[in-house]
NULUM-400474 format. One record per residue (C-alpha): residue number from 1; residue in three letters; x, y, z negated. Coordinates in Angstrom, 1 decimal, decimal comma. Layout:
REM NULUM-400474
<resi:NUM; resn:Ala; px:X; py:Y; pz:Z>
...
//
This chain:
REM NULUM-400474
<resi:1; resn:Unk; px:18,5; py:-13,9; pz:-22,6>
<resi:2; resn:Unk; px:17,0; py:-13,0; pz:-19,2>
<resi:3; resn:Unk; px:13,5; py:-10,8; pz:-18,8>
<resi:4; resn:Unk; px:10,4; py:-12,5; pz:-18,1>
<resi:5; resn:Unk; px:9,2; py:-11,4; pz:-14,7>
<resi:6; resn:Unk; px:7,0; py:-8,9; pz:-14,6>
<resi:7; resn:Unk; px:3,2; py:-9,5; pz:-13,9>
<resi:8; resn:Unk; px:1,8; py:-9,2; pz:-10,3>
<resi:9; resn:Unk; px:0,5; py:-6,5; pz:-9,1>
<resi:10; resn:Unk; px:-3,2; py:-6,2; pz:-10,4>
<resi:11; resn:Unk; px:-2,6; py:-8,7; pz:-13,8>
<resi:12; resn:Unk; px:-1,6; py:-7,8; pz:-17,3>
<resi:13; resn:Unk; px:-3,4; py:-5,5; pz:-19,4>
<resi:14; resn:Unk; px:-4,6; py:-2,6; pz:-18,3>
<resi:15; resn:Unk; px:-3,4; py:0,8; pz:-19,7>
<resi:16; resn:Unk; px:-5,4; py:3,6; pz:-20,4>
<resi:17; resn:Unk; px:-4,4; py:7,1; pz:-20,4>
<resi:18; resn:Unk; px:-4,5; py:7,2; pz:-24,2>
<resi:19; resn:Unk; px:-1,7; py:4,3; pz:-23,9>
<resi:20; resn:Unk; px:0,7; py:5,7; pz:-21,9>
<resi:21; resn:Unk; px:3,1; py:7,9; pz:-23,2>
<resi:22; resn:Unk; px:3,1; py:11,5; pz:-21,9>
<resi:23; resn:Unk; px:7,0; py:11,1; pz:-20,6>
<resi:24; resn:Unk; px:5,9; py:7,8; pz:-18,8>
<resi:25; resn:Unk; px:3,1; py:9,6; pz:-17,2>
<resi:26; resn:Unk; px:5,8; py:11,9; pz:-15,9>
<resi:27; resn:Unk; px:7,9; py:9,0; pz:-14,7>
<resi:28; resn:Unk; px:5,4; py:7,6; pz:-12,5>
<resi:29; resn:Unk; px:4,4; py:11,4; pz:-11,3>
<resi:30; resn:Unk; px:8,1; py:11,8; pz:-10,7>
<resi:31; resn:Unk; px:9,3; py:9,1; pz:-9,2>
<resi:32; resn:Unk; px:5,6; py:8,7; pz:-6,8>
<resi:33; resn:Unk; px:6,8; py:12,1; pz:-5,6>
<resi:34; resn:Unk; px:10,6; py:10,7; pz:-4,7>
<resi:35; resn:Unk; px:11,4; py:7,3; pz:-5,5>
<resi:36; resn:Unk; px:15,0; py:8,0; pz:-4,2>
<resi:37; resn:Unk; px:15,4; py:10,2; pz:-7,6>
<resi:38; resn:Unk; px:19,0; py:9,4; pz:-9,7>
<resi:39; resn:Unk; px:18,2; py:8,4; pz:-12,5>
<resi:40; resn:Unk; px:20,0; py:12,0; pz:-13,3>
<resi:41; resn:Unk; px:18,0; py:14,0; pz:-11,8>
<resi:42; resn:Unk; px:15,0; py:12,3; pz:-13,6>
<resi:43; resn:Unk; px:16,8; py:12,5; pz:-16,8>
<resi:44; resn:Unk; px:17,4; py:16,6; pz:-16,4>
<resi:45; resn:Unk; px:13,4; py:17,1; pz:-15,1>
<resi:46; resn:Unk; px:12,5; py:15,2; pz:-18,4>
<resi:47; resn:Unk; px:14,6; py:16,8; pz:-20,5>
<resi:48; resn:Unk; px:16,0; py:13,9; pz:-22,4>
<resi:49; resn:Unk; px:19,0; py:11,7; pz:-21,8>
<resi:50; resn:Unk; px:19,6; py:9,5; pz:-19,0>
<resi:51; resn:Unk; px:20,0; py:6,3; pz:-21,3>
<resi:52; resn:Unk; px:16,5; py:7,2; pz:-22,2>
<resi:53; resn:Unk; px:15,2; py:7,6; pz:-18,9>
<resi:54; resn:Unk; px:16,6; py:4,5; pz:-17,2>
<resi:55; resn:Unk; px:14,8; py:2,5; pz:-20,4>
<resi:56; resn:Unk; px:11,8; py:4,1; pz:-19,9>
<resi:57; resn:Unk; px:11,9; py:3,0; pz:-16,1>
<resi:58; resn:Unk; px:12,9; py:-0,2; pz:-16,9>
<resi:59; resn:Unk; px:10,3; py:-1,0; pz:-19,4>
<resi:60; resn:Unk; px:7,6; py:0,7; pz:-16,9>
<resi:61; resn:Unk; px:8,8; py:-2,2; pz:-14,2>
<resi:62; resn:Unk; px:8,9; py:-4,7; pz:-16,7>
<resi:63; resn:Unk; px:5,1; py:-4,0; pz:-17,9>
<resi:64; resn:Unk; px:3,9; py:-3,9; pz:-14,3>
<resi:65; resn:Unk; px:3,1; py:0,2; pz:-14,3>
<resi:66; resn:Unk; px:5,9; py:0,4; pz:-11,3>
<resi:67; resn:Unk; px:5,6; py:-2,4; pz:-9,1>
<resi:68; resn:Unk; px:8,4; py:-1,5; pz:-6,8>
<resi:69; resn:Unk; px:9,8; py:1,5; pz:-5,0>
<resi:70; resn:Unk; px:9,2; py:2,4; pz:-1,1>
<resi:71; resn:Unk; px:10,4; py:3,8; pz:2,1>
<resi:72; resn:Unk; px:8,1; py:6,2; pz:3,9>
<resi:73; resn:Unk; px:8,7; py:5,7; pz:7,7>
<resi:74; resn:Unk; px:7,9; py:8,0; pz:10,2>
<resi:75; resn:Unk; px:6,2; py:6,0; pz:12,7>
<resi:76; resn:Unk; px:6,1; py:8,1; pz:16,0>
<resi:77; resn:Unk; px:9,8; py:8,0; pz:15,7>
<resi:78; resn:Unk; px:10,3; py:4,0; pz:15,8>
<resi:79; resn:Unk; px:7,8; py:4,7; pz:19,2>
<resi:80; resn:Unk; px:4,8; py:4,2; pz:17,5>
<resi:81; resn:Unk; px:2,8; py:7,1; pz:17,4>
<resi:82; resn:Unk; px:-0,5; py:6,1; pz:17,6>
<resi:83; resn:Unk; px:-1,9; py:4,9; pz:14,2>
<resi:84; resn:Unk; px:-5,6; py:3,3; pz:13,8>
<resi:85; resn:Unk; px:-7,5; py:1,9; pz:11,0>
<resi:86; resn:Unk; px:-9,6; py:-1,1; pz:12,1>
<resi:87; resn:Unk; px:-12,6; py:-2,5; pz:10,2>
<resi:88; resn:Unk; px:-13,5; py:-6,5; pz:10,3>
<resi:89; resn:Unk; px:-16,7; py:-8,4; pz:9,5>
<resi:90; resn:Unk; px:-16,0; py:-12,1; pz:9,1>
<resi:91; resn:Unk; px:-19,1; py:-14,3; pz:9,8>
<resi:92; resn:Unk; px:-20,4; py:-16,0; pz:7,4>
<resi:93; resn:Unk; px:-19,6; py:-19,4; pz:6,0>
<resi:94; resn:Unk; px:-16,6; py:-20,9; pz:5,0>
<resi:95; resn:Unk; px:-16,0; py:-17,6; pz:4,1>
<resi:96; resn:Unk; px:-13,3; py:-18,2; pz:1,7>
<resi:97; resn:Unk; px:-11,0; py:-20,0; pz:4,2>
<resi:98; resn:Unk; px:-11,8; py:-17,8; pz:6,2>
<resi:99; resn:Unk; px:-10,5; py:-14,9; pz:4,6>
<resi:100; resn:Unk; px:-7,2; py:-16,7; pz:3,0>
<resi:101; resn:Unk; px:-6,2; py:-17,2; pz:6,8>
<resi:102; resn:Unk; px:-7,2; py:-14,0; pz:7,9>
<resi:103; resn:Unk; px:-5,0; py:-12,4; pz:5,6>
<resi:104; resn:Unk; px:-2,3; py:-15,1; pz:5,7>
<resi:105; resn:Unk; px:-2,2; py:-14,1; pz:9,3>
<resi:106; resn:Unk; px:-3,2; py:-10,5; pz:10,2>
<resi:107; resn:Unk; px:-0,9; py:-9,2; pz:7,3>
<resi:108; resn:Unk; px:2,4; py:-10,8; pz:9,0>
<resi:109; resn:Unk; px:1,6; py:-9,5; pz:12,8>
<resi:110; resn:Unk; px:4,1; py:-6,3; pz:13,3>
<resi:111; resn:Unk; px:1,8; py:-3,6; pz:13,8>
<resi:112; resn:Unk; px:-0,1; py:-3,9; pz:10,5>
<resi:113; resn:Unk; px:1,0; py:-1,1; pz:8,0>
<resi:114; resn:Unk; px:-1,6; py:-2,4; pz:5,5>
<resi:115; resn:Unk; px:-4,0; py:-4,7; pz:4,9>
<resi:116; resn:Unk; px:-7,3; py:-4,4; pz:2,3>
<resi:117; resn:Unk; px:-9,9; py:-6,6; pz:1,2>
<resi:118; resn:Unk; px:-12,7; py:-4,8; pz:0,9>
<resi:119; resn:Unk; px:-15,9; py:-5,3; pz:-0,8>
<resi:120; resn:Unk; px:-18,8; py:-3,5; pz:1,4>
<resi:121; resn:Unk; px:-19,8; py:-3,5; pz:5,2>
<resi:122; resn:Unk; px:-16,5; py:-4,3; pz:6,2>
<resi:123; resn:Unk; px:-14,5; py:-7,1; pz:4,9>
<resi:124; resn:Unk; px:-11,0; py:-5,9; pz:6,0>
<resi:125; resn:Unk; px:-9,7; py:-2,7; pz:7,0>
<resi:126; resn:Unk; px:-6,2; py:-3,1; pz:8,7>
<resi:127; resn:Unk; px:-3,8; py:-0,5; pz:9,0>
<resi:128; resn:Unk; px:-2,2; py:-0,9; pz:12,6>
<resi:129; resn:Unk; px:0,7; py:1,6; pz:14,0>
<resi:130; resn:Unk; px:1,6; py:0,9; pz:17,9>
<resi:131; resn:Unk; px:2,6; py:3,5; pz:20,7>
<resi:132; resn:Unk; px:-0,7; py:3,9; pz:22,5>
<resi:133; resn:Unk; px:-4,6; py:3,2; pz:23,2>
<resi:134; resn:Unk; px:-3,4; py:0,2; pz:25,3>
<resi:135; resn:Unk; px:-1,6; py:-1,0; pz:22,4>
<resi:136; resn:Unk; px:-4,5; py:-0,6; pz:20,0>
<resi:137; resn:Unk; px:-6,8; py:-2,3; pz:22,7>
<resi:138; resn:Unk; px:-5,0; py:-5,6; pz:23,0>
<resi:139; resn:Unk; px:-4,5; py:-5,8; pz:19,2>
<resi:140; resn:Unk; px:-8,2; py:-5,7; pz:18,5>
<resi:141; resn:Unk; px:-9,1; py:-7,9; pz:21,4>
<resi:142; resn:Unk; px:-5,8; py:-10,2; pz:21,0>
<resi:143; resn:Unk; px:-5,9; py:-10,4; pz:17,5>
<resi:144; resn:Unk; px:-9,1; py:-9,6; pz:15,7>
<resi:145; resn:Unk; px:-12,0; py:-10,2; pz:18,3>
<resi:146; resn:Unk; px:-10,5; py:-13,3; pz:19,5>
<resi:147; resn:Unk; px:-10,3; py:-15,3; pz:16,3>
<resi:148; resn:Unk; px:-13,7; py:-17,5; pz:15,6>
<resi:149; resn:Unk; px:-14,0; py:-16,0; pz:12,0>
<resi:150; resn:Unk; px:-14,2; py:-12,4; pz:13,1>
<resi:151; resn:Unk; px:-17,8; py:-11,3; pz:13,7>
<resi:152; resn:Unk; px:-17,5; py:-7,7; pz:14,1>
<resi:153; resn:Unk; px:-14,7; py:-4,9; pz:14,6>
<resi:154; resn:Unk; px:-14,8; py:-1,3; pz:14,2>
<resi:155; resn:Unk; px:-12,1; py:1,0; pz:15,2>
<resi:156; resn:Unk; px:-11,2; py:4,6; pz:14,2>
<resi:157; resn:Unk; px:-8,3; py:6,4; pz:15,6>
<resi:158; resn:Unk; px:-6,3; py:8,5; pz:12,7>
<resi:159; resn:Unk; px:-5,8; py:12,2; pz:13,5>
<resi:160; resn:Unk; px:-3,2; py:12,8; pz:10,7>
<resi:161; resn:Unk; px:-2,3; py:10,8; pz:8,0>
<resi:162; resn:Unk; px:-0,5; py:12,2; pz:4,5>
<resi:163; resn:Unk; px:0,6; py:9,5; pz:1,7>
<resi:164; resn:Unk; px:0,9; py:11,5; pz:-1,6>
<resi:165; resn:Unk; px:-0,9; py:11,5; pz:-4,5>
<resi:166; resn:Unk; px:-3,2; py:14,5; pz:-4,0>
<resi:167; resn:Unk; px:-5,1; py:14,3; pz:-1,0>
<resi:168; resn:Unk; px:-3,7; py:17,2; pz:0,9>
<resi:169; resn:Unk; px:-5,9; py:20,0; pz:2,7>
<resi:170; resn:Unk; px:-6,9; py:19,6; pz:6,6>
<resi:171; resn:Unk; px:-6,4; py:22,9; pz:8,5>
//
């Protein structure tokens, strides 16, 4: 009999720390730290079997706790060094089809990392990586300031950027 799909990211129940089981906990810390871990390697750093491990993994992607698993990409090496985050205030009105087709279309352009809805000053902050200020430049003004529905942009460059799950120190 085939598994029902698991829920999409942000649906389901929520789990609270009391819920989750201490190894599950360790999973998700595990495999956040190196999603490329064999299932061996997880096993021995659990101390339990690798049977066990793989259906603990299994039944944390069937509930929805792991909602997939991710390559980290060094940027500057595909030639696109220069990273920015880029806020957008959408005027108002229509504001709802607005942002449906904003997302629909910002999120597909190539030198979007990531895209968030915010709630706040901004509505969007988009994630851009290209290979210089030029770059940058004709992404805001091509992209964002052109469109009708964007009132306002604000852009930051980023200095240094670490994805982990403790925010690491600045020297």
């Amino acid at each position: 009999m085939p598994r029902p799909p698991p829920p999409a990211p942000g649906e389901g129940s929520t789990v609270n720390d009391d819920d989750l089981h201490p190894l599950d906990a360790r999973i998700i810390e595990l495999l956040s730290a190196d999603a490329r871990m064999t299932n061996a390697a997880l096993a021995e750093a659990l101390g339990v079997a690798a049977s066990t491990a793989h259906a603990r993994v299994r039944a944390l992607l069937e509930r929805g706790l792991i909602t997939g698993f991710h390559a980290a990409v060094d940027q500057s090496r595909l030639g696109r060094g220069l990273q920015a985050i880029v806020g957008v205030t959408l005027r108002p009105g229509q504001r709802q089809e607005s942002i449906r087709a904003f997302a629909h279309e910002i999120r597909r352009h190539p030198d979007v990392i990531q895209l968030f809805f915010l709630g706040g000053a901004d509505d969007f902050l988009v994630h851009i990586a290209v290979d210089d200020s030029s770059a940058v430049r004709r992404f805001v003004v091509d992209h964002l300031s052109a469109r009708h529905s964007v009132a306002s942009t604000r852009t930051s460059i980023i200095f240094e950027y670490h994805r982990n799950a403790l925010a690491a120190d600045f020297d």
